[in-house]
Each structure stands twice: as structure tokens, then as C-alpha cells.
C-alpha positions, 0 to 999 in steps of 0.5 A, spaced: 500 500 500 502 507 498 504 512 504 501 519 501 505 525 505 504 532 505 507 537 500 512 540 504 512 548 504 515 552 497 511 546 493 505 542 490 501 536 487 494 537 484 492 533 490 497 536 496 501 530 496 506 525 494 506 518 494 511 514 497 513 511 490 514 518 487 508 516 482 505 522 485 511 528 486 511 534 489 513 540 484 516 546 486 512 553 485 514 557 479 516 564 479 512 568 481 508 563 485 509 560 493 506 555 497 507 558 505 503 552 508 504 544 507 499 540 503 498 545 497 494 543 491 495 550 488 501 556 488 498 563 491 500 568 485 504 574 487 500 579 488 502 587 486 507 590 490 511 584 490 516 580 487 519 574 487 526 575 487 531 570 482 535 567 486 529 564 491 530 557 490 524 555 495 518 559 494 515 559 500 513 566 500 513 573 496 517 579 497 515 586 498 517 592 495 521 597 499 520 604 500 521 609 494 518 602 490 513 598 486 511 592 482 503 593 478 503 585 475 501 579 479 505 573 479 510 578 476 518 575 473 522 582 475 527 580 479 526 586 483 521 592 484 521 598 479 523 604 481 519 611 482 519 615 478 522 622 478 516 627 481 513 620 484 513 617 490 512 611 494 512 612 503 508 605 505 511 598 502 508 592 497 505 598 493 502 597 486 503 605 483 507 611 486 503 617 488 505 624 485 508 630 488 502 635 490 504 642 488 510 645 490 514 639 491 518 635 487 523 629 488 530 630 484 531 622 483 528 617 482 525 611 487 524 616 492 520 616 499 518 623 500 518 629 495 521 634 498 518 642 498 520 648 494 523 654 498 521 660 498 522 664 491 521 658 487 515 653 486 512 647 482 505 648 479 501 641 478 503 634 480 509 629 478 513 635 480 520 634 478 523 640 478 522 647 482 522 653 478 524 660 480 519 666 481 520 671 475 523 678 475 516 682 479 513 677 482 515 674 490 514 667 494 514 667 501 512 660 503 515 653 502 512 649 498 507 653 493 505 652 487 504 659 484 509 666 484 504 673 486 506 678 483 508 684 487 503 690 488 502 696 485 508 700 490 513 695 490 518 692 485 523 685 484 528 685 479 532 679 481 528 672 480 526 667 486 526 672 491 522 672 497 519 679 498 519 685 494 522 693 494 518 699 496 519 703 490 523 710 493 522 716 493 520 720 486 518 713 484 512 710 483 508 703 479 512 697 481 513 690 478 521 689 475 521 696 475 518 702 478 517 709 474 520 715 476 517 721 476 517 725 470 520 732 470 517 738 474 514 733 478 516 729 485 514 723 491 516 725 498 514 717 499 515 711 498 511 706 495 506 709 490 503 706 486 500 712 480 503 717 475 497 721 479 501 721 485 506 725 482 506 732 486 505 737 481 501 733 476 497 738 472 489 736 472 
């Protein structure tokens, strides 16, 4: 009479055993499958965010993928998780995707974990950001982490790029933006921060 035994882990036979005269032997799971419980009749797939490593010869279980990485197939071949890519990442392991940066963050590489935010003056308009860009000439950002650049308001100018405040037009000036306007000829500011050609003193009507 045969003697059936149970499927060590890491295999399987349609029944879950094996014969003793091996007319009935246990096969190993392929790749991309594993058996983490004796007796099976069937290997388990690999679900998303895992992989199944090549050189795991007894495949008794799957492998997450790490931080910063992510697998979207079942039962997947790769022989190891795919990177994030720049302007994604991935802060939770065994993960199927990445996530965009939001607005104002941006990631320098690929396989990154967190995004990192735009410094004052600079910003990131949209998701999968992947590059912070500089506020123009005119325009000022005081927050971290923004997505757009404000213009400076009337009174006030900013001729450099990626800066963080804008300059109050000086006296005998007015208007603002990249430049301030001087007063014309026979007319004159005694303050700062004027915003209209009319504020010139002496401006016939």
C-alpha cells in the first residue's frame, strides 16, 4: 500500500501530496508563485507590490517592495521592484503605483520616499513635480512649498528672480513690478511706495 505525505512548504501536487513511490511528486512553485503552508494543491500568485526575487530557490513566500518602490503585475518575473519615478513617490511598502508630488514639491531622483518642498522664491505648479522653478523678475514667494509666484503690488518692485519679498519703490518713484517709474520732470514723491503717475506732486489736472 502507498504512504501519501504532505507537500512540504515552497511546493505542490494537484492533490497536496506525494506518494511514497514518487508516482505522485511534489513540484516546486514557479516564479512568481509560493506555497507558505504544507499540503498545497495550488501556488498563491504574487500579488502587486511584490516580487519574487531570482535567486529564491524555495518559494515559500513573496517579497515586498521597499520604500521609494513598486511592482503593478501579479505573479510578476522582475527580479526586483521598479523604481519611482522622478516627481513620484512611494512612503508605505508592497505598493502597486507611486503617488505624485502635490504642488510645490518635487523629488530630484528617482525611487524616492518623500518629495521634498520648494523654498521660498521658487515653486512647482501641478503634480509629478520634478523640478522647482524660480519666481520671475516682479513677482515674490514667501512660503515653502507653493505652487504659484504673486506678483508684487502696485508700490513695490523685484528685479532679481526667486526672491522672497519685494522693494518699496523710493522716493520720486512710483508703479512697481521689475521696475518702478520715476517721476517725470517738474514733478516729485516725498514717499515711498506709490503706486500712480497721479501721485506725482505737481501733476497738472
Amino acid at each position: 500500500m502507498a504512504i501519501c505525505g504532505e507537500c512540504i512548504v515552497g511546493y505542490f501536487s494537484g492533490s497536496g501530496v506525494t506518494v511514497e513511490d514518487l508516482s505522485t511528486p511534489c513540484k516546486g512553485c514557479s516564479r512568481g508563485t509560493y506555497a507558505d503552508e504544507k499540503g498545497l494543491a495550488n501556488c498563491v500568485e504574487c500579488p502587486t507590490g511584490y516580487t519574487m526575487p531570482q535567486n529564491k530557490n524555495q518559494r515559500t513566500q513573496c517579497y515586498s517592495c521597499e520604500f521609494g518602490k513598486y511592482m503593478n503585475e501579479k505573479g510578476s518575473f522582475a527580479l526586483s521592484c521598479d523604481q519611482c519615478q522622478k516627481g513620484k513617490f512611494n512612503d508605505q511598502s508592497a505598493q502597486a503605483s507611486c503617488t505624485n508630488c502635490p504642488s510645490g514639491f518635487v523629488t530630484g531622483d528617482t525611487g524616492n520616499k518623500d518629495c521634498s518642498e520648494c523654498g521660498g522664491g521658487s515653486y512647482s505648479a501641478g503634480s509629478m513635480g520634478q523640478t522647482c522653478k524660480n519666481c520671475l523678475a516682479g513677482q515674490f514667494i514667501q512660503l515653502a512649498g507653493t505652487s504659484g509666484c504673486k506678483t508684487c503690488p502696485l508700490g513695490f518692485w523685484q528685479e532679481d528672480s526667486g526672491k522672497t519679498l519685494c522693494k518699496a519703490c523710493g522716493l520720486g518713484k512710483y508703479g512697481g513690478g521689475s521696475s518702478c517709474n520715476v517721476c517725470p520732470q517738474g514733478t516729485y514723491l516725498d514717499e515711498n511706495s506709490q503706486k500712480l503717475l497721479t501721485d506725482c506732486k505737481g501733476m497738472l489736472t
